[in-house]
C-alpha positions in Angstrom: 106.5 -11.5 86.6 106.5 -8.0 87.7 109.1 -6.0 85.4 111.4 -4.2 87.9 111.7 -0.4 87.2 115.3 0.4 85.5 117.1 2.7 87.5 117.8 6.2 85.3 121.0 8.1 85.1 122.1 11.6 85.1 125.5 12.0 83.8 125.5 16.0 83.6 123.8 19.3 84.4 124.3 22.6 82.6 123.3 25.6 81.3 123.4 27.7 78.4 122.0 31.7 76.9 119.1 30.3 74.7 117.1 32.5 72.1 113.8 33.2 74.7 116.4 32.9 78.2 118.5 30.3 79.9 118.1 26.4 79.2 119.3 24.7 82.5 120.3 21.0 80.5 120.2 17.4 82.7 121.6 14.7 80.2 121.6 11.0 80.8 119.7 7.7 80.1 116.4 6.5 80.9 115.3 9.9 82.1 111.7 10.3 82.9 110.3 14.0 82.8 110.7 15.5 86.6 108.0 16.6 88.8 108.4 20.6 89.1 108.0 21.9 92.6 107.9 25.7 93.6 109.2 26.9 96.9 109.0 30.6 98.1 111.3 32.4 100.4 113.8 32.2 99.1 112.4 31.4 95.5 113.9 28.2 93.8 112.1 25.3 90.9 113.1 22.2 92.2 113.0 19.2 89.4 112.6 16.0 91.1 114.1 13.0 89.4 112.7 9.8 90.6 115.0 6.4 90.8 117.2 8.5 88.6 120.8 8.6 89.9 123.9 10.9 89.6 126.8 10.1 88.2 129.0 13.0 89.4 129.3 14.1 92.7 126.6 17.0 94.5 127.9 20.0 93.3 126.4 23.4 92.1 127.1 25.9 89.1 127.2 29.7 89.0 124.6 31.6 86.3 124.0 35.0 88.1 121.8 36.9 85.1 119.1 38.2 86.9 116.9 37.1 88.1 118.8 33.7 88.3 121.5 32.9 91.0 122.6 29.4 90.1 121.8 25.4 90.0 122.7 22.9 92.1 122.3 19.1 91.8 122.1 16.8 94.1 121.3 12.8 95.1 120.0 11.0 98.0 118.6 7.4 97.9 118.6 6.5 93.8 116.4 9.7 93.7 117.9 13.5 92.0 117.2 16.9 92.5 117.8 19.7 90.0 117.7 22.8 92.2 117.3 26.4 90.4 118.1 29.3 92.9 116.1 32.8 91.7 115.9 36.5 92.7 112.0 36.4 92.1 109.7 33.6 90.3 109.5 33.6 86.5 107.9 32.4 83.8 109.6 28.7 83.0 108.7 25.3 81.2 109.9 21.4 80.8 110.8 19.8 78.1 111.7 16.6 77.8 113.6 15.8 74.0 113.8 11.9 74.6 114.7 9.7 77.3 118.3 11.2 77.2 117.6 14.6 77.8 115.3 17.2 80.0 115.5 21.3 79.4 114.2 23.1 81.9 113.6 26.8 80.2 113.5 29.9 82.1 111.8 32.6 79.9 113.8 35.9 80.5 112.3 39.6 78.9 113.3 40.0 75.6 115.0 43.5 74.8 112.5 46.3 76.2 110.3 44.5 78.0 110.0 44.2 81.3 108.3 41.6 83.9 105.0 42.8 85.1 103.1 41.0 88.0 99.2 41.8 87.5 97.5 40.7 90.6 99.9 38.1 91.4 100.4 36.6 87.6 103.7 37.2 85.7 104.0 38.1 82.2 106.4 40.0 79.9 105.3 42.9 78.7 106.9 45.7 76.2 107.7 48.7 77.3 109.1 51.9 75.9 110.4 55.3 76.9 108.2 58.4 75.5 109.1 61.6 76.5 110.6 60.7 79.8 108.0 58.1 80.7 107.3 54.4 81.3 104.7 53.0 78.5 103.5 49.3 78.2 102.0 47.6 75.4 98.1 47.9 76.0 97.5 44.4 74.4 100.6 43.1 76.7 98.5 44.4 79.7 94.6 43.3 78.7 96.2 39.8 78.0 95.3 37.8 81.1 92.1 39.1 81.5 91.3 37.9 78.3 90.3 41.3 76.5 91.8 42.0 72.9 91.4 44.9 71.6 91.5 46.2 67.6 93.2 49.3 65.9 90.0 51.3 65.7 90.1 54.2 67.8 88.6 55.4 70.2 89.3 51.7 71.6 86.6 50.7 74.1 86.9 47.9 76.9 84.6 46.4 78.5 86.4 46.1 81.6 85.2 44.0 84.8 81.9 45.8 84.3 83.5 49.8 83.5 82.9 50.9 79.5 86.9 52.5 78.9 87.1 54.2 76.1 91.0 55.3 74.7 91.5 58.3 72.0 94.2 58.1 69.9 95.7 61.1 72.0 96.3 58.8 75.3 98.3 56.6 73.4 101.1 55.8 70.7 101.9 53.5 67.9 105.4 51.7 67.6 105.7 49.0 65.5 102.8 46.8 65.6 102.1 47.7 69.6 99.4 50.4 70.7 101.2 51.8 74.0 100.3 54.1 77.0 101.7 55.5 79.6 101.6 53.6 82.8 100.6 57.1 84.4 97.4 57.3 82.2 97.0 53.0 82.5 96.6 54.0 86.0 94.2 56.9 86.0 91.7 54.8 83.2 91.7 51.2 84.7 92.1 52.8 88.3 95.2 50.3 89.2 97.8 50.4 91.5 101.5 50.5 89.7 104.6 50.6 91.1 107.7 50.4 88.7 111.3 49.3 89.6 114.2 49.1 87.1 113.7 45.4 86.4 109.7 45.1 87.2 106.1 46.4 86.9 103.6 45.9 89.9 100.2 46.0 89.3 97.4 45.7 91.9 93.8 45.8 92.0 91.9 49.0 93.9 89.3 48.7 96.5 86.6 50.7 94.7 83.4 50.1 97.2 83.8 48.9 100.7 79.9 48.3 102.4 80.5 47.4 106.1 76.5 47.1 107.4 74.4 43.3 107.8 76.2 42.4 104.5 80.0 43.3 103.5 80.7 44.2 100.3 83.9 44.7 98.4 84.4 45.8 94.8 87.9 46.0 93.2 89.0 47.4 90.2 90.1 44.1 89.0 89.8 40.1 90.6 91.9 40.4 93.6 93.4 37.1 95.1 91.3 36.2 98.4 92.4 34.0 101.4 90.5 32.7 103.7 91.8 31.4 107.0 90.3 30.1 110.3 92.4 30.0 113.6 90.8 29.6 116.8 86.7 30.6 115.8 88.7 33.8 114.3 88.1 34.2 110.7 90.7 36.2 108.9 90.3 37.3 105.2 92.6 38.7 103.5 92.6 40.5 100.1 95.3 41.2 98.0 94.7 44.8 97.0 95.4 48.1 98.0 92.5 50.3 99.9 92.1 53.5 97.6 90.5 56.0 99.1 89.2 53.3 102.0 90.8 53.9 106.1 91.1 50.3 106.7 93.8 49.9 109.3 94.8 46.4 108.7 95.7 47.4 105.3 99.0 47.1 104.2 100.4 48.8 100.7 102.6 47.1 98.1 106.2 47.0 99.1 108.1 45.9 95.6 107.8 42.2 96.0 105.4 42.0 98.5 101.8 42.3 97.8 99.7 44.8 99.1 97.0 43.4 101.8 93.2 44.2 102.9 92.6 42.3 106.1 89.3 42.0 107.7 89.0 39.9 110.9 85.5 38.1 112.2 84.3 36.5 115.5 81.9 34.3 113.4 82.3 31.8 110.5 82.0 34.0 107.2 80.5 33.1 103.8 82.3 34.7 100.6 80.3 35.1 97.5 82.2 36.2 94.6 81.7 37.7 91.2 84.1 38.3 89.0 85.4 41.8 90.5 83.2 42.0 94.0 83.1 39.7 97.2 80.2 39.5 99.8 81.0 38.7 102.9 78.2 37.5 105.5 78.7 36.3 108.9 77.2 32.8 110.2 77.0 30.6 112.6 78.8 27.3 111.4 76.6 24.4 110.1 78.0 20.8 111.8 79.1 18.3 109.5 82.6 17.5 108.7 83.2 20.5 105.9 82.3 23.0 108.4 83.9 26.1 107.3 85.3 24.8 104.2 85.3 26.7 101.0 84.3 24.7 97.4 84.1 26.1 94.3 83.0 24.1 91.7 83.3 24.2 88.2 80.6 22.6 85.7 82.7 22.4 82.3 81.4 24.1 79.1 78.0 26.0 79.1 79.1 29.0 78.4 78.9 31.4 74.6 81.9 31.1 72.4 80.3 33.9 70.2 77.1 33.2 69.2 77.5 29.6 69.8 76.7 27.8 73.0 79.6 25.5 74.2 78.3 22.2 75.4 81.2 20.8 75.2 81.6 16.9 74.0 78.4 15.1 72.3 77.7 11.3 73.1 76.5 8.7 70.3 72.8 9.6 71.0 72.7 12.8 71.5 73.8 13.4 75.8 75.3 16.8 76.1 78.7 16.8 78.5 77.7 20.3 79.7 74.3 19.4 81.0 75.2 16.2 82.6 78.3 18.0 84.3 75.9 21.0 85.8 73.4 18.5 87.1 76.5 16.6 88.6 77.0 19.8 90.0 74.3 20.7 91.2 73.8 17.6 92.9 77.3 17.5 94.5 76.6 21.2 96.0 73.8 20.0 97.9 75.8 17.0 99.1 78.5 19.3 100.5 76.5 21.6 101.8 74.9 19.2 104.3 78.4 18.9 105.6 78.8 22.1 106.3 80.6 23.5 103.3 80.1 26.9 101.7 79.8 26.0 98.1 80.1 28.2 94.9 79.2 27.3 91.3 80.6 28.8 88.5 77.5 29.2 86.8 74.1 27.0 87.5 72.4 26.8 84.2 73.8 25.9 80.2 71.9 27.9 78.0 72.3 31.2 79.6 74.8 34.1 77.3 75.6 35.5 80.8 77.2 32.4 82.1 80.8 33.6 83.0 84.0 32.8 80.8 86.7 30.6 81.3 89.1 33.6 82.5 85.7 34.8 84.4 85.7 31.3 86.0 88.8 31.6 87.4 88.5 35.4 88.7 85.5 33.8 90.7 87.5 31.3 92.4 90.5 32.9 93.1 88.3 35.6 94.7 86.5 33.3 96.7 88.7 32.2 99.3 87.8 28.9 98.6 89.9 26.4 100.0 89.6 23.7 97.2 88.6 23.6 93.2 87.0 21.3 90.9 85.9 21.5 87.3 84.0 18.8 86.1 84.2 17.3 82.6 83.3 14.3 80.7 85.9 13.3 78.1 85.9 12.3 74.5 87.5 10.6 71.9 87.6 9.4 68.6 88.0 6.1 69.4 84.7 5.1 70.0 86.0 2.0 72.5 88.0 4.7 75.1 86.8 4.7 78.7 87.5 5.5 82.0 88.8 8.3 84.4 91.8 10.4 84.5 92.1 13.5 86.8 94.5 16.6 85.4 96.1 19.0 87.6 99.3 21.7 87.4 100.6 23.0 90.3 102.4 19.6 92.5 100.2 21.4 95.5 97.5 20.3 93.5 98.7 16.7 93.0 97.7 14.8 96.0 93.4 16.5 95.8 94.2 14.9 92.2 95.0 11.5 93.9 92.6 11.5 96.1 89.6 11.7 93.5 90.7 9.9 90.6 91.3 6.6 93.3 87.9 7.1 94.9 85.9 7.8 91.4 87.8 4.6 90.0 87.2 2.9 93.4 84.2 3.4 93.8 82.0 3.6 90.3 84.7 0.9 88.9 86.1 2.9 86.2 89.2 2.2 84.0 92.2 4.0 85.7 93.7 6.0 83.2 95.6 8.0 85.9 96.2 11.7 87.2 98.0 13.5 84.9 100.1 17.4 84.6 98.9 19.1 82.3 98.5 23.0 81.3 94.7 23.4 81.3 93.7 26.8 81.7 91.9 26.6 85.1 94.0 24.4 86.3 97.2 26.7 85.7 95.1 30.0 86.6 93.5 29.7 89.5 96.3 29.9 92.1 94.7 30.3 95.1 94.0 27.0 96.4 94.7 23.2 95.0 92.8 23.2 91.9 92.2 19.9 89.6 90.0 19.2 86.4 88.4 15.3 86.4 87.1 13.6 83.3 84.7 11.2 85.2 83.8 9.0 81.8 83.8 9.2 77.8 80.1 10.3 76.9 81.8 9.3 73.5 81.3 5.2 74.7 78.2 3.9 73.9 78.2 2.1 77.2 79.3 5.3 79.6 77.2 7.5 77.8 74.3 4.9 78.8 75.6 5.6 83.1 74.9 9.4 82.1 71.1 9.2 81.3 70.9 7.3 84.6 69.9 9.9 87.6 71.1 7.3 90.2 74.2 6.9 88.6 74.6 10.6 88.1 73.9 10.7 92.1 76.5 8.0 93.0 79.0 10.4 91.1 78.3 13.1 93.5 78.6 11.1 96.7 81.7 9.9 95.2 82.8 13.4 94.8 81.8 14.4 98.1 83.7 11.1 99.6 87.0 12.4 97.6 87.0 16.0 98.7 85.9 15.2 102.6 88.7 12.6 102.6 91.3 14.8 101.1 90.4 17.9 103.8 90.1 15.7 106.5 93.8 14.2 105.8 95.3 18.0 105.0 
């Protein structure tokens, strides 16, 4: 007999000051933790509740502490919404205690610091007021590029390719925090910055603009790409501000709004990007079903962790995840590419100490104006007897690509289902420019799945399933 799913129960929504912020607080019974969805314009975090129902009637209750406006609740066909209203989007969290109750956190800025948006990421950062001007904590700043600095000065960066070197002069020591002037941050890492009383903007800089056979754009920092195709037109749009550049569909940062670089092209376009700069070359669109489509593809591990070469998990006789994911890779690029697609790897060999970071990674594809992303893993486990597939993913606009290749990969090569699953993986979480998922295809730590990996036919059939999954999921969206 099939058990029939027992129908959960929300008996009340609140909300209370907590130590980081504000805990929004759904209690009831059989609660299961909600899928989070983010909608824009305006900004609210809708927490879905399925087969849950509500014990009170619809209703809605006040919070207005910036930048939140209030929560409403709400239930339609055994299924409940949790609706938080906000002035701007924010850092925030789920966590479920038991099956009784579900916190959603909303992380506010603790005293002196201040939200700061860095090319459309969100963090807290601390600031301070020294002699009549703005400064921010320098570690606060460098953290989501991934660059820590010491206490040794002069401090040196390496910074997207620039040597920065700070003297103790440009900056000040309060408490345990190294600060600087946002006026000086500007003029050393060659940012935008625009401060308001409750925010700091921060935009990358178009510092090379090439406009001959090949277009070539270098910013001061990964800017955010989009890529979109309307009628043979291709539009791509940058989210930077121009410098010293005349572009005239440029469009500069207006508080909450990004700034824009557009460029506009008769032809299909190919984007190549690398870490800070983007190519751009024009041509004519292959046939195949991808045809214009942007991939960027991800072979886990490979990269230095120090002086150590990640490969990532190790079977029973020796198969390396990270080589049999790049040849996976490898093999799926070619696939796509005979479809039309414009693919980009992350990196196409292991045992290479240039091979780009896992915040490096991520600069690549959100540059790219790809239109999907993929990282590729093989998973692991102590138990020597686990097997299968399961498929992660973050953002809910990333759920249904996550769907669609888990199903075909189980499908298809007959794998154990062991489901798609949210989960805050760096990639997954960081690149935010397109529906971005990470799949563990099989354990290399089962004797028998590690067997499926030294087999180059198998290893083929993985990448045609691949291809299968993505094709299907951009023909249906």
């Amino acid at each position: 007999d099939v058990k029939k799913k027992e129908l959960g129960i929300i008996n009340n929504v609140t909300w209370v000051i907590a130590e980081s912020g504000i805990d929004v607080i759904i209690t009831g019974q059989k609660l299961n933790k909600p899928a989070l969805t983010t909608i824009n314009d305006p900004t609210r975090e809708i927490l879905t509740f399925e087969y849950t129902k509500l014990l009170k009637e619809n209703g809605s209750i006040d919070i207005n502490i910036f930048p939140a406006i209030r929560v409403r609740y709400e239930s339609l066909d055994n299924n409940t919404t949790v609706t938080v209203d906000l002035l701007r989007e924010i850092p925030n969290s789920i966590e479920c205690k038991n099956d009784t109750t579900v916190i959603f956190h909303i992380t506010l800025p603790k005293i002196g610091e201040k939200l700061v948006e860095i090319g459309g990421r969100d963090i807290y950062a601390e600031t301070l007021i020294i002699d009549g001007k703005t400064n921010i904590n320098l570690q606060n700043f460098l953290n989501p590029f991934d660059v820590n600095i010491g206490n040794d000065f002069p401090i040196e960066i390496n910074f997207f390719g620039k040597n920065i070197e700070i003297d103790r002069s440009q900056t000040s020591n309060k408490g345990d925090g190294i600060f600087i002037a946002l006026d000086s941050l500007q003029s050393l890492f060659n940012v935008s910055i625009l401060e308001t009383n409750y925010s700091i903007f921060i935009d990358p800089i178009l510092e090379e603009y090439k406009n001959d056979k090949e277009t070539t754009l270098k910013f001061s920092f990964p800017a955010a790409t989009k890529k979109i195709i309307e009628n043979d037109k291709t539009t791509i749009i940058f989210n930077a501000e121009p410098g010293s550049f005349s572009i005239e569909t440029s469009k500069h940062r207006d508080i909450e709004i990004p700034p824009e670089i557009r460029l506009e092209y008769q032809n299909n376009v190919e984007l190549i990007a690398d870490q800070n700069s983007v190519k751009i070359t024009t041509s004519k669109a292959k046939a195949g079903n991808l045809s214009g489509k942007t991939i960027v593809i991800d072979p886990g591990h490979g990269s230095y962790s120090g002086p150590y070469l990640d490969y990532g998990a190790t079977g029973p006789t020796g198969v390396k995840e990270s080589v049999i994911v790049l040849q996976i890779a490898i093999k799926l690029k070619k696939l796509l590419e005979a479809e039309g697609a414009i693919v980009i790897l992350t990196h196409d060999t292991v045992d290479d100490s240039n091979n780009p970071t896992l915040a490096e990674r991520v600069s690549i594809a959100n540059s790219s104006g790809g239109d999907l992303f993929i990282s590729i893993h093989l998973n692991a486990s102590n138990n020597v007897e686990a097997q299968g597939t399961e498929t992660y993913y973050w953002y809910d606009s990333s759920k249904e690509f996550a769907r669609s290749i888990q199903s075909i990969i189980v499908n298809q090569l007959g794998t154990v289902d062991r489901g798609i699953k949210k989960d805050y993986l760096y990639v997954c979480r960081n690149v935010t420019t397109m529906p971005a998922i990470l799949t563990e295809v099989l354990f290399v730590t089962n004797i028998t799945e590690e067997s499926k990996c030294k087999d180059n036919t198998f290893l083929d059939k993985i990448a045609e399933t691949l291809k299968e999954g993505i094709t299907n999921y951009l023909n249906e969206h």
